[in-house]
C-alpha positions as CSV (number, residue, x, y, z in Angstrom):
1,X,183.5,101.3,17.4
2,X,183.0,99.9,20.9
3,X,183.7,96.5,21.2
4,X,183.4,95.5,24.8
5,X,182.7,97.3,28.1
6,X,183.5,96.0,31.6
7,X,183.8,96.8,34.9
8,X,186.6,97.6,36.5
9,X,186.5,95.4,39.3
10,X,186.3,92.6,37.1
11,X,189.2,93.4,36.1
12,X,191.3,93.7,39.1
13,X,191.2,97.6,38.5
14,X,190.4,100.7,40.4
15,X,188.6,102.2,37.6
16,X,184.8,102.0,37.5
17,X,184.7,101.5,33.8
18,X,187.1,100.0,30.6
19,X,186.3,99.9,26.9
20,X,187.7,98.0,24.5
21,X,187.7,99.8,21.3
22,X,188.7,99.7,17.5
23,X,191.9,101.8,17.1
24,X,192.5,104.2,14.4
25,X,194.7,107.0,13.1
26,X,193.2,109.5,15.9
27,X,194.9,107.0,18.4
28,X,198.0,107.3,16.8
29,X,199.7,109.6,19.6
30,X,198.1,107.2,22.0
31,X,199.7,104.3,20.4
32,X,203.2,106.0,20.4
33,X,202.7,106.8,23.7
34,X,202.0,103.4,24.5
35,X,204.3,101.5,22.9
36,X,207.3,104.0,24.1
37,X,206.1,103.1,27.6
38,X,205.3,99.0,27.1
39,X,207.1,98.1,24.6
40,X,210.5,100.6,24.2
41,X,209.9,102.4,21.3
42,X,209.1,98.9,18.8
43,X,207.8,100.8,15.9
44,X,208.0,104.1,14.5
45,X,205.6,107.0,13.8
46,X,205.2,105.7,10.0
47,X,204.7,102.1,11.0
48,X,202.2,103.3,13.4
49,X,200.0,105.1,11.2
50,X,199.7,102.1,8.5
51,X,199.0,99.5,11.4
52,X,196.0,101.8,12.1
53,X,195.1,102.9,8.9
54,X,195.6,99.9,6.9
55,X,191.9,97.5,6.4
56,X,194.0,93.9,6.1
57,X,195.3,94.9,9.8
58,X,192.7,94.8,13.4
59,X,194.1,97.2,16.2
60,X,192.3,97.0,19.4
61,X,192.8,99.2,22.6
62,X,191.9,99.3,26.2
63,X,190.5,102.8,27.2
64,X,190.5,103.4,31.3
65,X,189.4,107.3,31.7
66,X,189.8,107.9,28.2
67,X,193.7,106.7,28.4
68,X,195.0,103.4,26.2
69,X,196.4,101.3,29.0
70,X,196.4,98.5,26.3
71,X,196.3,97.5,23.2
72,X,196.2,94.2,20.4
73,X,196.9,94.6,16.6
74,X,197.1,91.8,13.9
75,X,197.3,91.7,9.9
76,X,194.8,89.6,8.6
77,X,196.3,86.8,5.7
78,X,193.7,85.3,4.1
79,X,192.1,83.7,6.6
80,X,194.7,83.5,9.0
81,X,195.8,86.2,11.7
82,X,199.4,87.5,12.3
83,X,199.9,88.7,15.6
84,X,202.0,91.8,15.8
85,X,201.5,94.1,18.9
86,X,200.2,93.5,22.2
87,X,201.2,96.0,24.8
88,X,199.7,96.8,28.6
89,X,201.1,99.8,30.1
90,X,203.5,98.5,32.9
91,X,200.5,100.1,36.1
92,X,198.3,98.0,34.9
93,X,199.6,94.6,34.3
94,X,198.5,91.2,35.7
95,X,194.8,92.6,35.7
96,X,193.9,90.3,32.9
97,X,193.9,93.2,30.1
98,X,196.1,91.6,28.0
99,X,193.4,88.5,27.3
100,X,190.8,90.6,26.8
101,X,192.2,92.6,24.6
102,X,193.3,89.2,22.8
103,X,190.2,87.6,23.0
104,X,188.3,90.5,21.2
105,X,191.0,90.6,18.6
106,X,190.2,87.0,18.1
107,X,186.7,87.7,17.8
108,X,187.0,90.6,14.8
109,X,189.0,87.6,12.9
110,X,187.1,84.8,13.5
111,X,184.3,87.8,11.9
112,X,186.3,88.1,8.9
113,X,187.1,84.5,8.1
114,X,190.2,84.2,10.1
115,X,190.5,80.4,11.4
116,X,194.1,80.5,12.5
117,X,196.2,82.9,15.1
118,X,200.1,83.0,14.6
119,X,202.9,85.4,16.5
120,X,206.6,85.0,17.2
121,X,207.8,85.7,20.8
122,X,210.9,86.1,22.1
123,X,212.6,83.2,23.5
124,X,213.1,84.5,27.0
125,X,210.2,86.3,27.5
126,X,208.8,84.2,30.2
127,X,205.7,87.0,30.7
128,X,205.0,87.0,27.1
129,X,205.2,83.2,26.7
130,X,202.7,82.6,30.1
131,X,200.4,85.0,28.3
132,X,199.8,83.0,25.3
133,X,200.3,79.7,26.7
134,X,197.3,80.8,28.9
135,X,195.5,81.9,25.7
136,X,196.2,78.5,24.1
137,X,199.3,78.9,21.6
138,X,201.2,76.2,21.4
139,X,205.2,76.6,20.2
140,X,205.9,75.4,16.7
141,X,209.3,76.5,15.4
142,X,211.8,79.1,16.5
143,X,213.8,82.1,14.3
144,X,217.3,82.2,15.2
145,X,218.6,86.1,15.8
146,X,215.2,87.1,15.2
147,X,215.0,90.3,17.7
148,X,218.2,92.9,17.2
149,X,219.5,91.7,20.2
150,X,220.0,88.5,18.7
151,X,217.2,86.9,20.9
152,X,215.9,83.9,19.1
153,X,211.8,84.0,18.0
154,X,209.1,81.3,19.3
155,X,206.9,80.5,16.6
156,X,203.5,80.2,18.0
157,X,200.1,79.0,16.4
158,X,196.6,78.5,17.8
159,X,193.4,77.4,16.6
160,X,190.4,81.0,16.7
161,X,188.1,77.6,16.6
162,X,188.5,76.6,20.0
């Protein structure tokens, strides 16, 4: 399902042409790929094929030439949204993909009754917290040793209603 098409030079790319599209399990090599690249290998083969197979969960992806350069996913509780991926392959950051592929995320749970967005971030991500600041989260607790590394978790929360 095609969610959203845009021109390249809108968004700061050399490409003539992006999609945003729904992902599903025949993205799953894509996803892998993707996440090895952006996001070192965060979640495995298995937890890969239930984020895209699973209906409680939205997966979005940016296509450029028929390659995912990026790339949202959520699980849907009740009716609010639990942010749990977002990933840009490192070439194309800063080109504004990262909103986009948020804001169409946001859309699809708005659609199905979603009125609130949660995510945790790492505490010294500073990319990662500019991105949702920018996007309207606001800081609400922290998890102490949440990451492996024993990086202490943001909790973040924004309104879909905006």
């Amino acid at each position: 399902m095609q969610v959203h098409v845009m021109k390249g030079k809108d968004l700061k790319s050399k490409s003539s042409l992006m999609e945003v599209i729904t992902l599903n399990s025949q993205n799953l090599n894509a996803c892998l790929e993707l996440d090895e690249i952006a996001l070192k290998g965060l979640w495995s083969k298995s937890q890969w094929e239930k984020e895209l197979s699973d209906s409680q969960r939205l997966c979005l992806g940016i296509l450029d030439s028929s390659k995912l350069i990026a790339l949202g996913c959520g699980w849907i509780v009740v009716d609010e949204l639990h942010l749990t991926a977002v990933a840009v392959h490192p070439n194309h950051r800063r080109q504004g993909l990262a909103q986009l592929v948020l804001s169409n995320v946001f859309i699809q749970a708005l659609n199905r009754g979603c009125t609130r967005v949660t995510l945790e971030v790492k505490s010294d991500d500073d990319a990662a917290l500019g991105l949702y600041k920018s996007c309207g989260f606001k800081t609400a607790g922290y998890r102490r040793n949440y990451y492996k590394i024993g990086t202490d978790a943001f909790i973040q929360w924004r309104s879909l209603n905006l």
